[in-house]
C-alpha positions as a Markdown table, in Angstrom:
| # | Residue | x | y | z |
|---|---|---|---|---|
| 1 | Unk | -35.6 | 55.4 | 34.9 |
| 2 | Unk | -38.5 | 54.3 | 32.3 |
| 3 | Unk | -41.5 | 57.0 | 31.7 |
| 4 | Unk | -44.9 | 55.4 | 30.5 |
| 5 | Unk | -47.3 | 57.3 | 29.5 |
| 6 | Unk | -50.9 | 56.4 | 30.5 |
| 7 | Unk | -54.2 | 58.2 | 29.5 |
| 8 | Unk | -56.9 | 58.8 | 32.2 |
| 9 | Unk | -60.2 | 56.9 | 31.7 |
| 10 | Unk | -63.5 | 58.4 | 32.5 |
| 11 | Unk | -65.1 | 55.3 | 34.2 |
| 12 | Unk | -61.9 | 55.6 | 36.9 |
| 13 | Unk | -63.5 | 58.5 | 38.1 |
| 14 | Unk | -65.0 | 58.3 | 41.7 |
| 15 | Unk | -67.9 | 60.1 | 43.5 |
| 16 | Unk | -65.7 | 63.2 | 44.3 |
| 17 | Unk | -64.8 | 63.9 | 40.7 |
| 18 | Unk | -61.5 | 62.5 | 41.1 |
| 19 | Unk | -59.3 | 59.2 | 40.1 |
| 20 | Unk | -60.5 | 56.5 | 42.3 |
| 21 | Unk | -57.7 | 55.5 | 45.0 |
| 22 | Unk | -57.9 | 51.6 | 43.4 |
| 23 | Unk | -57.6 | 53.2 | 39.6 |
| 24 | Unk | -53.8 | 53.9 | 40.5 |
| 25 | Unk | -53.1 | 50.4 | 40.8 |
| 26 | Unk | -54.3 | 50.0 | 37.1 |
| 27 | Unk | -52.1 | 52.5 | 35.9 |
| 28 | Unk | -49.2 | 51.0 | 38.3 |
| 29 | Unk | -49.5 | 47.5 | 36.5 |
| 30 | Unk | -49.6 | 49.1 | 32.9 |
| 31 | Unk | -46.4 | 50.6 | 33.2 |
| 32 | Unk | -44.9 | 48.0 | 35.2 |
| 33 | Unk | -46.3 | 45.6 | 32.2 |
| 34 | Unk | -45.0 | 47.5 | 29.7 |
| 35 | Unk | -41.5 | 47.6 | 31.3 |
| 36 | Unk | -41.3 | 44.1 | 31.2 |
| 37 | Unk | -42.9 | 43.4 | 27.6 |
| 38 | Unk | -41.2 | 46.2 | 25.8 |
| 39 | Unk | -37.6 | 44.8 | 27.3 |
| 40 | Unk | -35.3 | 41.8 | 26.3 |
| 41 | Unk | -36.8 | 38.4 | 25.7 |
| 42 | Unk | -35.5 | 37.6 | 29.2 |
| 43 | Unk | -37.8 | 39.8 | 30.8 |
| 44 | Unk | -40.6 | 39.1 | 28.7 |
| 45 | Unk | -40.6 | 35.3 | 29.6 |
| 46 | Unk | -40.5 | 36.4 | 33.4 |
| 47 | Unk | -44.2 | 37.8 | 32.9 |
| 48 | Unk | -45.3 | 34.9 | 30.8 |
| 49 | Unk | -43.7 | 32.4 | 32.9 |
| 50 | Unk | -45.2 | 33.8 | 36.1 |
| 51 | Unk | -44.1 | 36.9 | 38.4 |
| 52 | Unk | -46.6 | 37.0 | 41.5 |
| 53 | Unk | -47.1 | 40.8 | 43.2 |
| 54 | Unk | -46.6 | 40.3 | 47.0 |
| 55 | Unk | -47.2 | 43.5 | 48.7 |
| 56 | Unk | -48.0 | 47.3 | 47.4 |
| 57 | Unk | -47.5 | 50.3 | 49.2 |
| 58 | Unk | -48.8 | 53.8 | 47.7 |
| 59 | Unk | -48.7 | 57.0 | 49.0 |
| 60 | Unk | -51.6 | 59.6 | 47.4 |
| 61 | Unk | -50.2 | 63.4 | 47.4 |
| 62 | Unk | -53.0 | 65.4 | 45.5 |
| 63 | Unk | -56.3 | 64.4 | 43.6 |
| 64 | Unk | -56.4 | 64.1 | 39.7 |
| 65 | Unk | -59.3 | 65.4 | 37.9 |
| 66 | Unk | -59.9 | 63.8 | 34.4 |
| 67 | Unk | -58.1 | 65.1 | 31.5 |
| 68 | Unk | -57.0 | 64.5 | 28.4 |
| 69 | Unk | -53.2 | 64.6 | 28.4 |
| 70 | Unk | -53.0 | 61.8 | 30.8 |
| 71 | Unk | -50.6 | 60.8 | 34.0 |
| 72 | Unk | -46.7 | 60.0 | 33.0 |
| 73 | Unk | -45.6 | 56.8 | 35.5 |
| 74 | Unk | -41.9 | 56.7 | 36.1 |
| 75 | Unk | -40.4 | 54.0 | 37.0 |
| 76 | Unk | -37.4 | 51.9 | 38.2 |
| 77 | Unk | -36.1 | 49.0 | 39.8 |
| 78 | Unk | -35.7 | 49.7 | 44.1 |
| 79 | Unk | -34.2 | 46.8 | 45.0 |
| 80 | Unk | -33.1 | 43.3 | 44.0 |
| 81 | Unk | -31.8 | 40.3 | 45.9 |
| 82 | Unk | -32.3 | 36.8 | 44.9 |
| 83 | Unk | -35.6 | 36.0 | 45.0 |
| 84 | Unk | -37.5 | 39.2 | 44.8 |
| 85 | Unk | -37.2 | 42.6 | 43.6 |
| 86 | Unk | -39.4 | 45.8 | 44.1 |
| 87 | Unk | -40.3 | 48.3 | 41.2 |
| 88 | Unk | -40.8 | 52.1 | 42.4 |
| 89 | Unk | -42.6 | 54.7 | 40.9 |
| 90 | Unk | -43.7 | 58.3 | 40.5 |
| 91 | Unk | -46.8 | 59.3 | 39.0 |
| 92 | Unk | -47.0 | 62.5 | 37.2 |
| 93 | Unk | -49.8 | 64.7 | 36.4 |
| 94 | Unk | -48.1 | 67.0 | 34.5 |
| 95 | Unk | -45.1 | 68.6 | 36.3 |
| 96 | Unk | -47.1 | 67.6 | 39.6 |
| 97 | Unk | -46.0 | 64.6 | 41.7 |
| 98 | Unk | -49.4 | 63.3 | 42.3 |
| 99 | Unk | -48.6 | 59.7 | 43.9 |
| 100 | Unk | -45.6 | 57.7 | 45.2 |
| 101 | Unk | -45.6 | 54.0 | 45.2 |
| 102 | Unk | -43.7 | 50.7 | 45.4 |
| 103 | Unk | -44.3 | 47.2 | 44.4 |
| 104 | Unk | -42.7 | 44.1 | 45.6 |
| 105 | Unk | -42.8 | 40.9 | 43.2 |
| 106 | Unk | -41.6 | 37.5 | 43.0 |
| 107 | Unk | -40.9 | 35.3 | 40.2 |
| 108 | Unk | -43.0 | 32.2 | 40.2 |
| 109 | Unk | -42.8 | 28.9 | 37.7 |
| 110 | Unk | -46.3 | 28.5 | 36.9 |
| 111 | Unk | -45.8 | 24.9 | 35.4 |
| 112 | Unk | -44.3 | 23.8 | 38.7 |
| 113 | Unk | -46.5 | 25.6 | 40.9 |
| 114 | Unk | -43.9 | 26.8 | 43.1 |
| 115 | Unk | -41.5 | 30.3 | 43.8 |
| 116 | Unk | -38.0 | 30.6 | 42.0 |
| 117 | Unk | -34.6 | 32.4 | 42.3 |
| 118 | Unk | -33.7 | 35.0 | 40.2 |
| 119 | Unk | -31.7 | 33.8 | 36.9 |
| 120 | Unk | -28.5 | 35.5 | 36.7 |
| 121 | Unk | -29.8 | 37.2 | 32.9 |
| 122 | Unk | -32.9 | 38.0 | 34.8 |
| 123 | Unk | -30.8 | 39.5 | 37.7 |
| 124 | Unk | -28.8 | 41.5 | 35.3 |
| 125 | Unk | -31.4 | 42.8 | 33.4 |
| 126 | Unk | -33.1 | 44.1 | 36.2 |
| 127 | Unk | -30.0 | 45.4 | 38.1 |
| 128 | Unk | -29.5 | 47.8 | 34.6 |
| 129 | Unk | -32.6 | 49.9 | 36.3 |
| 130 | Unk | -31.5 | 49.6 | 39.7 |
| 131 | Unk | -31.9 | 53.1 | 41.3 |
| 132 | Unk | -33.1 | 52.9 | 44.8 |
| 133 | Unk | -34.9 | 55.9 | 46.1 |
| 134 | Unk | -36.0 | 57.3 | 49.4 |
| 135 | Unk | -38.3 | 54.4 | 51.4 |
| 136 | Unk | -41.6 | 55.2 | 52.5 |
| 137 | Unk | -42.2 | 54.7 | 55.7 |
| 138 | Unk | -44.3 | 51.3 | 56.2 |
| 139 | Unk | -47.5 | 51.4 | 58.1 |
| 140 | Unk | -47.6 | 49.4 | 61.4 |
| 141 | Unk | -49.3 | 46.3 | 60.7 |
| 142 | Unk | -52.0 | 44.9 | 62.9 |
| 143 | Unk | -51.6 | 41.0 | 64.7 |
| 144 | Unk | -53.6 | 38.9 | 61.9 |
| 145 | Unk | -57.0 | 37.8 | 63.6 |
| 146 | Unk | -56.8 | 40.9 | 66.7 |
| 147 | Unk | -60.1 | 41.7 | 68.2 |
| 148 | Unk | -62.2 | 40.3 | 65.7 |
| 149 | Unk | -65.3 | 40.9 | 68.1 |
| 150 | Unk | -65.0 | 44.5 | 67.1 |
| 151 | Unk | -64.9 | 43.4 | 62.9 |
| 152 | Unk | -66.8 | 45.1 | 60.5 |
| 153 | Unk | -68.0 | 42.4 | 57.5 |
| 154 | Unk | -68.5 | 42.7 | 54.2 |
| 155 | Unk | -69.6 | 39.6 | 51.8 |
| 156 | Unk | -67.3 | 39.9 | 49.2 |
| 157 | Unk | -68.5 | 38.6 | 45.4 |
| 158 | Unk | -65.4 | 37.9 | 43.3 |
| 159 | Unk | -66.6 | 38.4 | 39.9 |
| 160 | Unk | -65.5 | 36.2 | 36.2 |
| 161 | Unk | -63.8 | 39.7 | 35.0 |
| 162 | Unk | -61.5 | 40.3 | 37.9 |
| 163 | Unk | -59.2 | 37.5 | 37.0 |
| 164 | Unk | -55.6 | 38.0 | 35.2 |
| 165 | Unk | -53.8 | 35.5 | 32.6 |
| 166 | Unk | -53.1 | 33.2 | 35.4 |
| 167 | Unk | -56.4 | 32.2 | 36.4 |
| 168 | Unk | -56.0 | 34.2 | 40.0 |
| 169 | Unk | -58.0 | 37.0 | 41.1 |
| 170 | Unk | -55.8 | 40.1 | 39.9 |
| 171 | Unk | -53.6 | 42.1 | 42.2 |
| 172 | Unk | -55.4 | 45.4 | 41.3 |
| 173 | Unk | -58.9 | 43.7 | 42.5 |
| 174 | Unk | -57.9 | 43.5 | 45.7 |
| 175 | Unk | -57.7 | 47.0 | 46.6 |
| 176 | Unk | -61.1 | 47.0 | 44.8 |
| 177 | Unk | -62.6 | 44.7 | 47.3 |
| 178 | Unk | -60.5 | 46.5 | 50.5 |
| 179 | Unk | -62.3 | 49.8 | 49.0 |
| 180 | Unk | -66.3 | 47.8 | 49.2 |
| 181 | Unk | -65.6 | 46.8 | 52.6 |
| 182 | Unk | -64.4 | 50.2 | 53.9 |
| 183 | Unk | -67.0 | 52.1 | 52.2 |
| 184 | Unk | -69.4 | 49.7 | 53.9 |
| 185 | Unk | -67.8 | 50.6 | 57.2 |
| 186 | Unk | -67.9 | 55.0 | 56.5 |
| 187 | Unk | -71.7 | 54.4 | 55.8 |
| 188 | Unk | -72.3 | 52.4 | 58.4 |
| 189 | Unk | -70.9 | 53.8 | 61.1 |
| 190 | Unk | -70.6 | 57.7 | 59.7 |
| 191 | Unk | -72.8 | 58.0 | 56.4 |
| 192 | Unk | -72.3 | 59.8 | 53.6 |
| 193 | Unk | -73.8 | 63.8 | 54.0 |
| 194 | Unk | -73.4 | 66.2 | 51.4 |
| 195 | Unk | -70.1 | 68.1 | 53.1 |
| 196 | Unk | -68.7 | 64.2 | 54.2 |
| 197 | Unk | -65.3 | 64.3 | 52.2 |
| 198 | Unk | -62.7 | 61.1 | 52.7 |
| 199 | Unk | -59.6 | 61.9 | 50.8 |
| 200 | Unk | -57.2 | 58.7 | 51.3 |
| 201 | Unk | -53.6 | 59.5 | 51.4 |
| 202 | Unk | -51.9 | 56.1 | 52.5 |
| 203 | Unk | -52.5 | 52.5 | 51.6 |
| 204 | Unk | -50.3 | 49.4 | 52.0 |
| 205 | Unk | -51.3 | 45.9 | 50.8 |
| 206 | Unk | -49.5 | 42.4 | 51.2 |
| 207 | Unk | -50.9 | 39.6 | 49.0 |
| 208 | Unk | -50.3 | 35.9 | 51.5 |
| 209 | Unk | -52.0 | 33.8 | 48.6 |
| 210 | Unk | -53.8 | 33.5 | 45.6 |
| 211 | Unk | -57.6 | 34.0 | 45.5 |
| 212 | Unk | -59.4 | 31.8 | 43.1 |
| 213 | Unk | -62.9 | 32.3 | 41.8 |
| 214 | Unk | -66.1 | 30.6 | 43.3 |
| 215 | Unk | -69.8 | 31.3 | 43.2 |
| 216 | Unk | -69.7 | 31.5 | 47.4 |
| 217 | Unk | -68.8 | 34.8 | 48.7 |
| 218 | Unk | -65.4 | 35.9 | 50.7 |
| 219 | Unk | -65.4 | 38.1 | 53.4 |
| 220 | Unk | -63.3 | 42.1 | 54.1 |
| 221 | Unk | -63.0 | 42.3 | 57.7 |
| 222 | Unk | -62.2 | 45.6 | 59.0 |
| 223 | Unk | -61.3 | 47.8 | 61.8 |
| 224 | Unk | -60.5 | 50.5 | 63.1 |
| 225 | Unk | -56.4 | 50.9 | 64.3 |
| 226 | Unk | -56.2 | 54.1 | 65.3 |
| 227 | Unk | -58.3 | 58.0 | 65.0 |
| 228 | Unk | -57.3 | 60.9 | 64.8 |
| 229 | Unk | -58.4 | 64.5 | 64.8 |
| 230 | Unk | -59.7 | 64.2 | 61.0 |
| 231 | Unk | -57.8 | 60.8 | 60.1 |
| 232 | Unk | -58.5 | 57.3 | 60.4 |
| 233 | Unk | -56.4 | 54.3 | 59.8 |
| 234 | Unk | -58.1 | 51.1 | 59.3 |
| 235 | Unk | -56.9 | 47.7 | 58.6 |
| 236 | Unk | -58.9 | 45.0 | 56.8 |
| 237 | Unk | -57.9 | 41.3 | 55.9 |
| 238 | Unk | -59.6 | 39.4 | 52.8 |
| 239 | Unk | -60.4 | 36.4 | 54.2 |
| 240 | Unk | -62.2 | 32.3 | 53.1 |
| 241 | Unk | -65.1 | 33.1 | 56.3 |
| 242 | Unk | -65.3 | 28.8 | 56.0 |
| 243 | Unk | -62.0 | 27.9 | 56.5 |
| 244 | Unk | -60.7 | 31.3 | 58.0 |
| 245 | Unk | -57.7 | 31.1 | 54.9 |
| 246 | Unk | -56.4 | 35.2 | 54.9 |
| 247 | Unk | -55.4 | 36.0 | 51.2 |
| 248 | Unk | -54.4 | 39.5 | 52.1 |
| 249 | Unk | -53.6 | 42.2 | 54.4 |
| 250 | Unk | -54.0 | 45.7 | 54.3 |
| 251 | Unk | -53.8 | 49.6 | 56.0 |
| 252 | Unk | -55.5 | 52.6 | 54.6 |
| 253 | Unk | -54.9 | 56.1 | 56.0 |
| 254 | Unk | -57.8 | 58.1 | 55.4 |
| 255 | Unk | -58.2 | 62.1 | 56.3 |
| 256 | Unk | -61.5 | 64.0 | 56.3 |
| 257 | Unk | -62.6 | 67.5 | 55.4 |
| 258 | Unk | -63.6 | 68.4 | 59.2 |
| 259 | Unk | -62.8 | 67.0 | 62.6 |
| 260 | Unk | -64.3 | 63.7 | 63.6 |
| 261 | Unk | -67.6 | 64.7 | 66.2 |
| 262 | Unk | -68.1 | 62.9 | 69.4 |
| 263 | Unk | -70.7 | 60.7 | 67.7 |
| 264 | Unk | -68.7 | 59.9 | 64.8 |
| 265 | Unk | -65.6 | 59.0 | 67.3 |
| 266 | Unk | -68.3 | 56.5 | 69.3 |
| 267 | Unk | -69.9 | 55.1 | 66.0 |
| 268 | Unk | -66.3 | 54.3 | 64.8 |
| 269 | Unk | -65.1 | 53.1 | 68.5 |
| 270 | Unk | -67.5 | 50.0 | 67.8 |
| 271 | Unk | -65.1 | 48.6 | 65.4 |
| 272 | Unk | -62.4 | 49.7 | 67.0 |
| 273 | Unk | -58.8 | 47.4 | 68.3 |
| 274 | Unk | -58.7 | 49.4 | 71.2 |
| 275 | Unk | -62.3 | 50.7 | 72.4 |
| 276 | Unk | -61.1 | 53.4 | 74.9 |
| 277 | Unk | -59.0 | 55.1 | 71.6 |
């Protein structure tokens, strides 16, 4: 297991005083970018070669308040085959396990524009930090393109900054641009009153290909796949609205402070996969 130590920034703060959901994601490719670049020359050209994120699942257990002495990321290796491997992780604040997450990747050859096996160095490297731990349980995914009568749409502006080294919109952006679309839904549908507190404690994402820049906006559709007494799960695809091209997929489990009202459960039932839920 690798520890990376990572200093909070003030700017990741969000509305509630705390570490924006999306910030994690920063912090989770520091430490993921520092395993690779502070390891053998082998794993150093994977990154520089190309390794493409697929998918992202993190699990939020308590809220960080900014400090000073930072959040400690451990991580390891959770699985390997040939083609793909996963990198697990534990984020610390202090002696308190404030998030669990996983990340699934695949090495790419940029020059040939295409996916790759696993080199048998590269394999070995990575199986040295092999230590699978405990799954977390995946989050039902929703049938791409269900009920999109009941979609919520958000013009999405990718912006010059939000690009990595490879000239692709960067994995952590995403969750960024799921986060617009589903704060444009809680307004929308629920606003935003002085007691309104939305903690999210789940989010899965699944990356089906590379987003490029353009001066023409995407689109976050969202809805609503399931309620509960003071949780709601909602699903949202990033999508091209000219061609219909999905570039990713994603769940967010979301809890509030106080039940959902009557009114808040019909606003919310107009974006909803099944109306009578």
């Amino acid at each position: 297991m690798i520890r990376y130590h990572c200093p909070l920034r003030w700017g990741d703060m969000d509305a509630q005083g705390h570490l924006n959901n999306a910030s994690y994601l920063d912090y989770l490719q520091e430490a993921r970018v520092h395993f690779l670049l502070s390891g053998p020359p082998t794993l150093q050209e994977l990154l520089t070669t190309g390794v493409l994120v697929v998918s992202h699942q993190v699990e939020y257990l308590a809220p960080v308040e900014f400090s000073e002495h930072g959040l400690d990321v451990d991580l390891w290796v959770d699985a390997l085959g040939g083609s793909r491997f996963a990198i697990g992780y534990d984020v610390l604040d202090g002696d308190r396990l404030v998030a669990r997450a996983r990340t699934g990747a695949v090495p790419y050859d940029l020059a040939a524009d295409r996916l790759r096996r696993l080199t048998a160095e590269e394999r070995g490297l990575l199986a040295a930090e092999l230590d699978p731990h405990e799954p977390l349980r995946d989050l039902p995914r929703v049938p791409r393109g269900a009920r999109r009568d009941a979609e919520h749409h958000y013009r999405l502006a990718v912006r010059w900054s939000d690009l990595d080294s490879y000239g692709h919109v960067n994995n952590v952006k995403f969750f960024d641009y799921v986060q617009e679309g589903r704060v444009a839904l809680i307004a929308e549908c629920l606003g935003w009153g002085p007691d309104d507190v939305w903690v999210i404690v789940r989010q899965d994402l699944e990356y089906l290909r590379p987003m490029d820049f353009r001066t023409t906006p995407y689109v976050v559709a969202t809805v609503v796949a399931d309620t509960g007494n003071r949780s709601v799960t909602l699903a949202a695809e990033i999508r091209d609205p000219e061609t219909g091209e999905t570039f990713a997929s994603a769940r967010t489990v979301l809890v509030g402070r106080s039940p959902l009202t009557p009114g808040q459960r019909g606003a919310l039932g107009r974006h909803a996969l099944d109306p009578a839920a």
